[in-house]
C-alpha positions as CSV (number, residue, x, y, z in Angstrom):
1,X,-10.9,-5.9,15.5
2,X,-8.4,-7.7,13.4
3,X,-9.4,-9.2,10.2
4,X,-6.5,-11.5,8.2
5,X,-6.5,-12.6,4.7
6,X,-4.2,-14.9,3.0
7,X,-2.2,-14.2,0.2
8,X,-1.0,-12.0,-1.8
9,X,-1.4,-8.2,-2.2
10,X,-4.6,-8.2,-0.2
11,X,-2.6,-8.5,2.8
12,X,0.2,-6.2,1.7
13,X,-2.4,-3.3,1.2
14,X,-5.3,-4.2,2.9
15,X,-7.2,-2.3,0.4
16,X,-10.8,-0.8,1.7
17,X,-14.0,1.1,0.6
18,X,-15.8,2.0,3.5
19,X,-18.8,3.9,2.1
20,X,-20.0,0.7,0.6
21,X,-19.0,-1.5,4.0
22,X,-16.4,-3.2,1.9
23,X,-13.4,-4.2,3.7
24,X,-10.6,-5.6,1.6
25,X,-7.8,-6.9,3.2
26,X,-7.5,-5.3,7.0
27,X,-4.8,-6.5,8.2
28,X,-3.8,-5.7,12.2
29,X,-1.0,-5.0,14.1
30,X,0.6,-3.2,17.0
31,X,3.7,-2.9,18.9
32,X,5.8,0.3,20.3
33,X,5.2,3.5,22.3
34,X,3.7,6.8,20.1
35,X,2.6,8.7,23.4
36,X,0.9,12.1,22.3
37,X,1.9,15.0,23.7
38,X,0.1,17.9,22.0
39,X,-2.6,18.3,19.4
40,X,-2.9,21.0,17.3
41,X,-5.9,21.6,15.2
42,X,-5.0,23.0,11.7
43,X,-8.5,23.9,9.6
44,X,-10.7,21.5,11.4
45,X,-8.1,18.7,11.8
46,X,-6.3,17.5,14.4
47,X,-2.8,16.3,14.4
48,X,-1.2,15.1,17.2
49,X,2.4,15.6,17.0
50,X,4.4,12.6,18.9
51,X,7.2,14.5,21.3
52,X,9.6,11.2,20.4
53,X,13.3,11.8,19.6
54,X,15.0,9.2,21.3
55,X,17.4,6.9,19.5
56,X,16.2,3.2,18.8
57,X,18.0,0.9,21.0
58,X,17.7,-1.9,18.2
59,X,19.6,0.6,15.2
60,X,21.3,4.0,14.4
61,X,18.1,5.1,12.6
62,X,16.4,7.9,14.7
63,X,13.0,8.5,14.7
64,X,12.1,12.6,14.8
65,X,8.6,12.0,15.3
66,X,5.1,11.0,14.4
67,X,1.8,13.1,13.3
68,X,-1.5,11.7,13.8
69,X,-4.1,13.1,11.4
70,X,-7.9,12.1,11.9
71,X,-10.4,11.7,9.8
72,X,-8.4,11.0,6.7
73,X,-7.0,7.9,5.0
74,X,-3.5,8.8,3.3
75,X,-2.6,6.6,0.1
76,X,0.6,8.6,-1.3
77,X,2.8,11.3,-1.4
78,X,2.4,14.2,-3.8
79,X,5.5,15.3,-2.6
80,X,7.0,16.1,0.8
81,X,4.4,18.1,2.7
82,X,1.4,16.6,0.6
83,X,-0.4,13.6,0.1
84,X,-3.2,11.9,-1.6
85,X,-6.2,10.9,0.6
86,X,-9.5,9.9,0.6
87,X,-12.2,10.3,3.0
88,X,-15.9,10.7,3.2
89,X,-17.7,14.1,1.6
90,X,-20.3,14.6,3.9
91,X,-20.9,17.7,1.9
92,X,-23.2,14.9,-0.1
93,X,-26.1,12.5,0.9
94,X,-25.9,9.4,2.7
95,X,-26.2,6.2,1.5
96,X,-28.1,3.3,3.1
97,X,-26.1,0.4,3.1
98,X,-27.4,-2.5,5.4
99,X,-29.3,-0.3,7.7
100,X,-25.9,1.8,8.3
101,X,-26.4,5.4,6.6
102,X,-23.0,5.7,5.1
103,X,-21.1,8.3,3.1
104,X,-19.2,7.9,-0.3
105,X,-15.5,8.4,0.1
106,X,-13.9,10.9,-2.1
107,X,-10.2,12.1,-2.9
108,X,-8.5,14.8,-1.9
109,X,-4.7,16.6,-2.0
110,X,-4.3,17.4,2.1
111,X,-1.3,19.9,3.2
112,X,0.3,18.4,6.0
113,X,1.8,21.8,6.9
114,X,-1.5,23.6,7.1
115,X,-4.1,20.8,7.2
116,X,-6.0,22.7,3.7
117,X,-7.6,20.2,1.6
118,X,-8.1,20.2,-2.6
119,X,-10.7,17.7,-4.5
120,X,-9.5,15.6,-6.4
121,X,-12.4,13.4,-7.3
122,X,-15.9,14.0,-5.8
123,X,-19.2,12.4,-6.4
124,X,-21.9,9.9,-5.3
125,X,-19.5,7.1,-5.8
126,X,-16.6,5.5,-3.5
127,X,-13.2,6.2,-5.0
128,X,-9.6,4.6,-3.4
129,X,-6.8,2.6,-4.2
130,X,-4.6,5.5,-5.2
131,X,-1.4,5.4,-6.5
132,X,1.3,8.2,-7.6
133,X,3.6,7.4,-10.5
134,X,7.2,7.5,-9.6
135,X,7.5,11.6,-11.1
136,X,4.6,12.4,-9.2
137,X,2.6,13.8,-12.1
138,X,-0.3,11.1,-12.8
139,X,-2.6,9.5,-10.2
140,X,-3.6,5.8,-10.7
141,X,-7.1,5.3,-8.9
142,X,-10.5,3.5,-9.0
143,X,-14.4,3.8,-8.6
144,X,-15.4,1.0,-6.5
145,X,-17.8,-1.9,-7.6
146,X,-18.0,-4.4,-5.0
147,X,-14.5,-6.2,-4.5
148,X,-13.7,-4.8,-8.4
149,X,-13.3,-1.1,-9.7
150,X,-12.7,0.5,-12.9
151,X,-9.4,2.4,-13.0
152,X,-8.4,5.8,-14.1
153,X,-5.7,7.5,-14.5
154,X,-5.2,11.6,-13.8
155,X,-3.0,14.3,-15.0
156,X,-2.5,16.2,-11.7
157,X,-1.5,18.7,-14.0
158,X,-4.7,19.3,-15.6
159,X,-7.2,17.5,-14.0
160,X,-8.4,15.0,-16.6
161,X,-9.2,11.5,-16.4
162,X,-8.7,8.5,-18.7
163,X,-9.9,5.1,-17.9
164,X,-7.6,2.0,-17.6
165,X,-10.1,-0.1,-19.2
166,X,-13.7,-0.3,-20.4
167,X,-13.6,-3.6,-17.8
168,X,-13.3,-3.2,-14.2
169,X,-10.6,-5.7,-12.4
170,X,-9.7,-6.6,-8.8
171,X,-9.2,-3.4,-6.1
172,X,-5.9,-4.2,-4.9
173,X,-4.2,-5.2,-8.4
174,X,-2.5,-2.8,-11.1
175,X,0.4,-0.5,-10.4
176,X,2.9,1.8,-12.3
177,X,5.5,0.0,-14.6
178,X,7.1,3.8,-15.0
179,X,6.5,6.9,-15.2
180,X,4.4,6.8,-18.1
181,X,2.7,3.1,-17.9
182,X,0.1,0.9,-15.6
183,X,0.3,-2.8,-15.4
184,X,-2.5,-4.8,-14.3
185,X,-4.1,-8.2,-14.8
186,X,-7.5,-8.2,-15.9
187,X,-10.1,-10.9,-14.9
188,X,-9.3,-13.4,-16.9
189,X,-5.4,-13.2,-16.1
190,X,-4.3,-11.2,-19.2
191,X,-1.4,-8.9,-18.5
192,X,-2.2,-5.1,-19.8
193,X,-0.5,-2.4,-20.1
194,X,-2.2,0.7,-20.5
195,X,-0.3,4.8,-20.9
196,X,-1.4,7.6,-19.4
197,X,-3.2,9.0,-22.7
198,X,-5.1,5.3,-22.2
199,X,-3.7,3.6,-25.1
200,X,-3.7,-0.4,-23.7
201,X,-1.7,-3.0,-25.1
202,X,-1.4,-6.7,-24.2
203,X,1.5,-7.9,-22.7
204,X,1.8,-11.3,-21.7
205,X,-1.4,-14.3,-21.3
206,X,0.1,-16.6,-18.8
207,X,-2.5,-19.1,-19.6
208,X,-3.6,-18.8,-15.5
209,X,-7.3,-17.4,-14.7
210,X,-6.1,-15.9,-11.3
211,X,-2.9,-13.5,-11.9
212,X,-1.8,-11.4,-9.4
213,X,0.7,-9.4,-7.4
214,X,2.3,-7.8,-10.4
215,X,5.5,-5.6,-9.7
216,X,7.5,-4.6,-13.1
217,X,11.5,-3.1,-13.1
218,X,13.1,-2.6,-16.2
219,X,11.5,-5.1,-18.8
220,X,11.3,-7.9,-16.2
221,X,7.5,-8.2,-14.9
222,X,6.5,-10.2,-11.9
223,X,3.5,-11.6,-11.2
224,X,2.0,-15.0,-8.8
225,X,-0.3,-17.8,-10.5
226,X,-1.8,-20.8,-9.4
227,X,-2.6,-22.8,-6.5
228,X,1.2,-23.2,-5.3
229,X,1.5,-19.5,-5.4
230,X,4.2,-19.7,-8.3
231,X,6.5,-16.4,-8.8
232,X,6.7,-15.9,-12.5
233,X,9.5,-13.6,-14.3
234,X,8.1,-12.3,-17.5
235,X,10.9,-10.1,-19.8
236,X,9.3,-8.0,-21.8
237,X,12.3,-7.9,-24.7
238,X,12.8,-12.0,-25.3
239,X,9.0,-12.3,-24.5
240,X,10.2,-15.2,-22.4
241,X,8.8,-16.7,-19.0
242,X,10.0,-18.5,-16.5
243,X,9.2,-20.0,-12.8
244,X,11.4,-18.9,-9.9
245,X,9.6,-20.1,-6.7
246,X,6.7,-21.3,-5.2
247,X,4.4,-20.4,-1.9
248,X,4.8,-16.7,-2.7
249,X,2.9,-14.6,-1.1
250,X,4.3,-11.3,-3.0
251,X,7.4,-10.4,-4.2
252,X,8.1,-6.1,-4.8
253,X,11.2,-5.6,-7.0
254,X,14.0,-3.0,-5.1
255,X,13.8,0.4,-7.0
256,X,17.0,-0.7,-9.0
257,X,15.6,-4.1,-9.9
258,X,18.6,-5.9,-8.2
259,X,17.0,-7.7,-5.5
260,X,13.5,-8.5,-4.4
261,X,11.9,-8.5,-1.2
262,X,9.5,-11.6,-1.0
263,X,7.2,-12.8,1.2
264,X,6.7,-16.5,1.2
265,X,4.3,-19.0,3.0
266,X,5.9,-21.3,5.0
267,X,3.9,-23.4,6.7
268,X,-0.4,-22.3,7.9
269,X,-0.1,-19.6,9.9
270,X,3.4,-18.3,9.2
271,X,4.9,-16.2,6.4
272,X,8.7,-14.9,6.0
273,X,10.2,-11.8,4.5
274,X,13.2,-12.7,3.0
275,X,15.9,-10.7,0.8
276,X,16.3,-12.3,-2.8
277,X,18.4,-11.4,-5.7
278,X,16.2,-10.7,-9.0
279,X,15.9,-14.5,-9.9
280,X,14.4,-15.1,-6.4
281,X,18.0,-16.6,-5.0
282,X,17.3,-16.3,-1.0
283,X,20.0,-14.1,0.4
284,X,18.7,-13.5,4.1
285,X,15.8,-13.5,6.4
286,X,14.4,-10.1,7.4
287,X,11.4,-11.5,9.5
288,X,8.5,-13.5,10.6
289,X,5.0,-14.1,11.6
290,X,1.4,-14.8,11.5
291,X,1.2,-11.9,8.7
292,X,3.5,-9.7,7.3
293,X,2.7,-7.0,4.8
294,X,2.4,-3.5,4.0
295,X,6.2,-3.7,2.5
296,X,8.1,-0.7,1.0
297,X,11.2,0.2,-0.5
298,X,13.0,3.0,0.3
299,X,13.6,5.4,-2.4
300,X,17.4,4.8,-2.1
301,X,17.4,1.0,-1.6
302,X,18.6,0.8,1.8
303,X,15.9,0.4,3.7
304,X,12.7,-1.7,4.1
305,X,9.5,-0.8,6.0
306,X,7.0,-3.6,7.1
307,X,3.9,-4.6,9.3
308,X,4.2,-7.7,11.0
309,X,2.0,-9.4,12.5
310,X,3.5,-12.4,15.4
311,X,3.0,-15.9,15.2
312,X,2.4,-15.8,19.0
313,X,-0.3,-12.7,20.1
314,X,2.1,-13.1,23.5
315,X,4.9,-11.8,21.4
316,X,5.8,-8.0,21.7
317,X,6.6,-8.2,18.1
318,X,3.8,-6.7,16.8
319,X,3.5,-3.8,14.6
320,X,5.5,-1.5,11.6
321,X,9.2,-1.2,11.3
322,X,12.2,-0.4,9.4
323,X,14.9,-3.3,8.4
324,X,18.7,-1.7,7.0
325,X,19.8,-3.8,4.5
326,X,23.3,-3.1,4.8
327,X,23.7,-3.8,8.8
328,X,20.2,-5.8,9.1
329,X,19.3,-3.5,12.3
330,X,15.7,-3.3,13.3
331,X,13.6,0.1,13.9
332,X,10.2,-0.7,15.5
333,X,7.8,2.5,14.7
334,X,4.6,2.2,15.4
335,X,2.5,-0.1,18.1
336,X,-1.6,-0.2,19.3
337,X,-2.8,0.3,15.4
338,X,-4.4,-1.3,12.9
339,X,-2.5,-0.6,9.5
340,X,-5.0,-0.1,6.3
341,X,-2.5,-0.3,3.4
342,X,1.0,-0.8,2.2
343,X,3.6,1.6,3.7
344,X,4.6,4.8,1.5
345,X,7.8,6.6,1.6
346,X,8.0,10.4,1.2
347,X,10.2,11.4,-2.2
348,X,12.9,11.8,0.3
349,X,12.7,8.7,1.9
350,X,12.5,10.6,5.6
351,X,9.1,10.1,5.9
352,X,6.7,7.3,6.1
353,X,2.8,7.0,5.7
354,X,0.7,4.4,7.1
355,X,-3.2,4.4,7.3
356,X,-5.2,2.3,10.0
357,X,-9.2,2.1,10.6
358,X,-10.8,0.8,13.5
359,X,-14.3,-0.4,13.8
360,X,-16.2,1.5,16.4
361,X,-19.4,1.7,17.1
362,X,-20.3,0.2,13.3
363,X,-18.4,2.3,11.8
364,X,-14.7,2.7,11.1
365,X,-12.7,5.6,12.4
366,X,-9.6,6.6,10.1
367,X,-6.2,7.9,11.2
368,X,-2.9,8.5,9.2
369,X,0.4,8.5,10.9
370,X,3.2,10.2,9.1
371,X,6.7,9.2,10.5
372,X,9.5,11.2,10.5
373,X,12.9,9.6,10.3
374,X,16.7,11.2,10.7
């Protein structure tokens, strides 16, 4: 099953609450060979551990391996041998949700190493969209209502929870600014800015009711309005705005804030990732397609990690892989999967997690794939 949205951060993270059968944003794609060759079953979960150490024919960059873990949906790294997931708590009761009994997903900290799993949040309701700040000590997350939530943020430290806002806003917006600040637009395309003791502040009416795909470096904040999908750079200091291109899709800033990596609607049926400097100036083309999304930084800079989807389903082209900046050489990583969210690099930047779901038998069936690179 392949389902594909237009625009914006909705296809980048394909954002999803199954227990309530609400599918954000699933966007497909396959290509490559991750035969299995052993499973090992670590405290009730599998992980199938790719035998895969051959050098890329397309670039230097090796892939070490891939794990497969079932059952789980990973969101973020914790730090290198932990991540944030959710999944369902069948420790609770079903809910009936159009004739499907169906089970609220929950959060959890899973160990890679040993497969042992912490709560994070657990309850009757669906939690997801979780995000790490860039220290790794506060969880952004929401409590799904419908294609909206109300956020929170946690101090992994402690355990406690403050809300984002008394107002819930879309799933798939509102990220970290820093390490100490969430940006997100709320319904009526106010910009907010909220800290992690929940103190919000306004930063910026762009006069727009639909503002979205914001990405903040430094005091420069970017964010897409209107029907020609306009890329607007807001700076924070001069509390000036201005226009730097049209038919964007998204645009992520690099983790320096030099260059961005845009995605931009060409023509129906075709996007392209291109490289920009921080005013949107095009510098090179990375690649093309039907859809392309799920695209992440690399702690460093160097690197790029993206799903693409091909503008011809004849095409071998199909699936998630690594671009390096400095030489332009192509990694493909993963093929035959359906990828859930937007890519996530390990601290260390040799590790990658992607999520997928497929629908089976009414129901969708969760996998996370961890890549190693060296």
């Amino acid at each position: 099953m392949m389902i594909i949205l237009t625009g914006g951060r909705l296809s980048r993270a394909g954002l999803m609450v199954l227990g309530t059968a609400l599918v954000l944003n699933l966007a497909a794609c396959s290509s490559g060979n991750t035969e299995p060759r052993k499973v090992v079953d670590k405290s009730g979960t599998q992980i199938t551990v790719m035998d895969n150490t051959s050098e890329s024919v397309y670039t230097k960059l090796k892939l070490a391996g891939i794990d497969k873990v079932e059952g789980v949906r990973g969101m973020d790294w914790v730090n290198e041998d932990v991540i944030a997931v959710d999944k369902e708590n069948r420790n609770l009761a079903p809910q009936r949700i159009e004739g499907t009994e169906r089970y609220p997903h929950n959060l959890y900290l899973h160990t890679l190493s040993s497969g042992e799993e912490t709560p994070l949040v657990e309850g009757d309701k669906n939690y997801g969209a979780v995000q790490l700040s860039p220290d790794k000590k506060y969880l952004l997350y929401k409590e799904a209502e419908d294609v909206v939530g109300l956020g929170y943020i946690m101090n992994l430290a402690t355990g406690a929870s403050v809300k984002v806002d008394e107002a819930p806003f879309r799933m798939e917006e509102g990220g970290w600014a820093d390490d100490g600040h969430v940006i997100y637009p709320s319904m009526d395309g106010t910009v907010y800015s909220v800290d992690v003791q929940g103190n919000k502040e306004t930063v910026v009416k762009p006069g727009e009711p639909y503002v979205h795909e914001l990405g903040q470096s430094g005091n420069i904040i970017y964010y897409v309005t209107g029907e020609e999908m306009q890329l607007n750079a807001y700076d924070t200091e001069t509390k000036q705005s201005k226009a730097l291109k049209k038919n964007v899709v998204w645009a992520i800033p690099s983790p320096d804030g030099s260059k961005l990596a845009i995605v931009k609607r060409t023509q129906p049926g075709e996007m392209v990732l291109v490289l920009c400097d921080s005013e949107g100036n095009e510098q090179s083309e990375l690649a093309s397609g039907q859809q392309v999304f799920g695209t992440s930084w690399s702690p460093d800079g160097s690197k790029l990690a993206y799903s693409l989807i091909a503008e011809n389903a004849a095409d071998d082209q199909n699936g998630v892989f690594i671009t390096t900046l400095e030489t332009g050489e192509q990694t493909p990583l993963l093929g035959d999967i359906e990828i859930a969210d937007q890519l996530r690099w390990s601290p260390s930047g040799k590790k990658l997690l992607a999520s997928s779901a497929v629908l089976k038998d009414n129901a969708y069936q969760i996998t996370t794939y961890v890549i190693r690179l060296s």
